[in-house]
Structures are given as structure tokens and as C-alpha cells.
C-alpha positions in Angstrom: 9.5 -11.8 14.0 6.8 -10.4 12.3 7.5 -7.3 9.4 5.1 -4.6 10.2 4.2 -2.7 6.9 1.9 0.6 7.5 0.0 2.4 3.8 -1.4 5.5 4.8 -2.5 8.4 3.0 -3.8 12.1 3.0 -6.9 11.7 1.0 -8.6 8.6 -1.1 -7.9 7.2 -4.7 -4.7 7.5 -4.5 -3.9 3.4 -5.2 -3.4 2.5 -1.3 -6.2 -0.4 -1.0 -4.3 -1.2 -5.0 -1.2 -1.2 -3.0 -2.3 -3.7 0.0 -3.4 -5.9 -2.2 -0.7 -6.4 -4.9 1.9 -6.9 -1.9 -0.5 -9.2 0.1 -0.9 -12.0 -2.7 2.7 -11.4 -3.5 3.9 -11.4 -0.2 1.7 -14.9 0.4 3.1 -16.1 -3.3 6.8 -15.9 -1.6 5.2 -17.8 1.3 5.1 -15.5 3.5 2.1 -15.8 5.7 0.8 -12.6 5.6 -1.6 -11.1 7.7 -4.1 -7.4 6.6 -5.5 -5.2 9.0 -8.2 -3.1 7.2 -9.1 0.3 9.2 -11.5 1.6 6.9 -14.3 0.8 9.0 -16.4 2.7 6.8 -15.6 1.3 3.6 -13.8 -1.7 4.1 -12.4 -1.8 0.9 -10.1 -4.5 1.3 -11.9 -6.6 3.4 -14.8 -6.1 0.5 -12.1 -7.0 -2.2 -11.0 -10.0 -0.4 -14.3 -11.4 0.1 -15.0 -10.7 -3.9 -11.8 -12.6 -4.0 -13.1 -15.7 -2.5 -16.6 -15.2 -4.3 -14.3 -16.0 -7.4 -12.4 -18.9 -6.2 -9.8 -17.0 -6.1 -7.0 -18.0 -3.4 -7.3 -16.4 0.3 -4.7 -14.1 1.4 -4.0 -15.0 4.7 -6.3 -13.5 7.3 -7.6 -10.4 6.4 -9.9 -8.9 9.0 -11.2 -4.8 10.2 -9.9 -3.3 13.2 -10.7 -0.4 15.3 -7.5 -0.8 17.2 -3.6 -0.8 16.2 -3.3 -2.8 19.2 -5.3 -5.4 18.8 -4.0 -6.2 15.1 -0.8 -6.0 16.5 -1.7 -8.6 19.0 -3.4 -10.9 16.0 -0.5 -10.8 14.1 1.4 -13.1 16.3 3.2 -16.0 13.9 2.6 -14.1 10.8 5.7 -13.2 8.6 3.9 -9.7 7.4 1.7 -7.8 8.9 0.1 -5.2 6.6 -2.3 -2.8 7.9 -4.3 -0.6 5.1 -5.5 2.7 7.0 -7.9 4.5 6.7 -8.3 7.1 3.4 -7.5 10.2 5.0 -4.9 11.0 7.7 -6.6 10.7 11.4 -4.7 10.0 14.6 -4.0 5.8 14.2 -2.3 7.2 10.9 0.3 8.6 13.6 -0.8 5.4 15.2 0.2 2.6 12.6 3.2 5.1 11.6 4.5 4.6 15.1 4.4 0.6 15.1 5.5 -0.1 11.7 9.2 -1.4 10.0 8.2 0.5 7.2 5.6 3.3 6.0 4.1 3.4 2.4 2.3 6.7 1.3 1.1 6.2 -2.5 0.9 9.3 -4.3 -0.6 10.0 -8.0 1.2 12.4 -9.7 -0.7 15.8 -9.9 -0.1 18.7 -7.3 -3.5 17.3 -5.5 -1.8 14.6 -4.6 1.9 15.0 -4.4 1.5 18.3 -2.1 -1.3 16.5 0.8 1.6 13.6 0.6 4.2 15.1 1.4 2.1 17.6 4.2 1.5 14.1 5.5 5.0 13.0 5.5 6.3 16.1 7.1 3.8 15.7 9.8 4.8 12.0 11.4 8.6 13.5 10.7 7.7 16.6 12.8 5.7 13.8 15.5 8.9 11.8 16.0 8.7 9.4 12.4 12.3 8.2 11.9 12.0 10.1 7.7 14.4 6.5 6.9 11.0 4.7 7.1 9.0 6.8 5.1 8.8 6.2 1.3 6.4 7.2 -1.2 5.2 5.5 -4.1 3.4 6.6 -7.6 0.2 5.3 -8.7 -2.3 6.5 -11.8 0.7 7.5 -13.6 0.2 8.2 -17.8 3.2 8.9 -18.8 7.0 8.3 -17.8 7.6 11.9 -18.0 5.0 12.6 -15.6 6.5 10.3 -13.0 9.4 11.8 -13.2 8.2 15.1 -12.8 6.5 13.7 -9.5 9.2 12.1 -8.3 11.5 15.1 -8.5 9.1 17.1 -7.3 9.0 15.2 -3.3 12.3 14.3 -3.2 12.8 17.9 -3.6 11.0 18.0 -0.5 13.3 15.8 1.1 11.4 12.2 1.0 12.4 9.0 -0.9 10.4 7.5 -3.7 10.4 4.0 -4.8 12.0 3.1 -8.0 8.8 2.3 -10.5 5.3 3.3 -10.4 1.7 1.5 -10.9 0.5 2.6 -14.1 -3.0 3.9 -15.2 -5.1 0.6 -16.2 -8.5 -0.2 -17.3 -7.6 -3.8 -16.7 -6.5 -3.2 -13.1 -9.7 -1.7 -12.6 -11.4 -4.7 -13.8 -9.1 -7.4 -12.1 -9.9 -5.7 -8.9 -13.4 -5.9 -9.1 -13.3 -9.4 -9.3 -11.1 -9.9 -6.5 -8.0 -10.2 -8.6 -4.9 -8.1 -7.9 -3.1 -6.1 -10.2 -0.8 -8.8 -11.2 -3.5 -11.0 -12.3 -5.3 -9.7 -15.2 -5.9 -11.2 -18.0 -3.2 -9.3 -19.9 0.4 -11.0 -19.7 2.0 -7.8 -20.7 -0.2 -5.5 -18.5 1.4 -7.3 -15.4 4.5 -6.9 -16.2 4.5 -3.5 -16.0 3.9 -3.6 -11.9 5.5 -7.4 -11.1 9.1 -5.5 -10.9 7.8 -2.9 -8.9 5.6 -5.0 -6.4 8.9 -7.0 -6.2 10.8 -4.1 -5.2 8.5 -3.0 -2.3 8.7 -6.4 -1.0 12.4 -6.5 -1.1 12.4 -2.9 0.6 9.6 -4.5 3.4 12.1 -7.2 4.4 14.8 -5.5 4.5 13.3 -2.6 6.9 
């Protein structure tokens, strides 16, 4: 039976795309076949990545393809272990769309007010649709510090929604892996990856077990 795993977010650069694609190469690196619905038909920014991926002989994450429709990337996903689909960069109504179809919901956060407070208004609003609040979990991305994270953290679960253990820390080497078509697990810096490996591992672990 396929896992169905939905990012989603309020508003852009907030790591989702980052996200998607750090779970799809670990996902397939488990061997999981793994399946990515991009609905950012404007931007495409991980079908875009994926396709600098294979410009750099880099290997293919499953099928990665753009849809319009939740329903027809739920019908492609037939035989795949993990279907992930990366939504669109603002909240629209497939957000309510791919919340309503998926084992488990992701909404990445960075740490200031400008993002924690449109993430949990987003949040609240597929609870007060019907969104089992078990399913929904956030996760921190751009963080500096360790005190900022926690300050974050504290500050939605105050509001009543879980955050992931860990975060995705703020990288110039991300930035650069990515443009290449590398995740962020492959730069060039050993020590660099480490810092997200436990935390992509985690979210995995989480998306199987939802």
C-alpha cells in the first residue's frame, strides 16, 4: 500500500521543495520506490531540480512528474512505496486537497514570527476543515542557532501542533548542492550532512509509521 506524504505551506522559502527532496533520495536510498508529485505548476521547482539532477549524472529519484490534479497523482502512484506530493508555495484549495489524501502532512516552518505564525494559521485551518491535528507535524528549516529553534518550537506547540525532533540548518553548501541537483545530504562536506541525515531519518521513520 502506498504511504501518501503531503508538504504544504503558507507562503515560499520556507525549505518545502528542500524537504521533498532530501526525503525522496532517502526514501529511494532505503529502497523504497518513491514516487513526487510537483504542483507548482508555475515554478516547478522540483521537477526543475530533478532534471538538474540528471543533467549531473546524478541518480533519478523515481518518477517525478507535475500535476494539476490530486487525483490523477493519486492514480499514478499505483505500486509505489511513497508517494510524496510537493504543493504548491502558498496555501490554495488542493492544499485542503493533498491534506485530505495524505498518511501524513509536513508544514516546514523557519523560525521567525513570519513564518511560524502563517504556519500555524495554516494548520488551524485543515484542523478547523476536518484534518485529523495527529497527522499534522511541523518542521524547522533556516535555523542559526539552537536557541532559536527552540524558541520556535515552543512557540507552535504552544499553539497546540507537534514539531519534529531536529531541524535543517542554515547552509551555503545546501544552497549549492541543490543547484546542482544534489540534495541536502550530498554536499561536498561530510560534516555538513550530518547535521540533517538524523533528521531526514526521523521523518522517514515518522512517514512509515503514519
Amino acid at each position: 500500500m502506498t504511504k501518501i506524504l503531503g508538504l504544504i505551506s503558507q507562503k515560499g522559502g520556507v525549505g518545502k521543495s528542500t524537504l521533498a527532496r532530501a526525503i525522496a533520495c532517502e526514501a529511494q536510498k532505503a529502497e523504497l520506490s518513491v514516487k513526487v508529485a510537483d504542483f507548482d505548476l508555475q515554478q516547478g521547482t522540483f521537477s526543475k531540480w530533478h532534471q538538474r539532477r540528471l543533467q549531473s549524472d546524478l541518480e533519478q529519484i523515481g518518477s517525478v512528474e507535475m500535476y494539476k490534479s490530486v487525483k490523477d497523482a493519486l492514480e499514478a502512484s499505483e505500486g509505489f512505496d511513497l508517494l510524496i506530493m510537493d504543493g504548491e508555495g502558498r496555501a490554495s484549495a488542493k492544499t485542503m486537497d493533498i491534506a485530505k489524501v495524505s498518511d501524513l502532512v509536513i508544514i516546514p516552518s523557519g523560525i521567525s514570527n513570519d513564518d511560524t505564525d502563517p504556519t500555524c494559521e495554516l494548520a488551524k485551518a485543515l484542523v478547523d476543515k476536518g484534518i485529523s491535528r495527529k497527522k499534522i507535524v511541523v518542521t524547522l528549516s533556516r535555523v542559526g542557532t539552537e536557541a532559536s529553534a527552540n524558541r520556535a518550537r515552543e512557540d507552535i506547540e504552544a499553539r497546540g501542533f507537534a514539531v519534529v525532533d531536529g531541524y535543517i540548518p542554515e547552509k551555503t553548501s545546501y544552497a549549492d548542492a541543490q543547484y546542482v541537483g544534489k540534495s541536502i545530504l550530498e554536499t561536498t562536506h561530510k560534516s555538513v550532512n550530518e547535521k540533517s541525515q538524523a533528521f531526514i531519518d526521523t521523518l522517514i521513520e515518522i512517514i512509515l509509521k503514519a
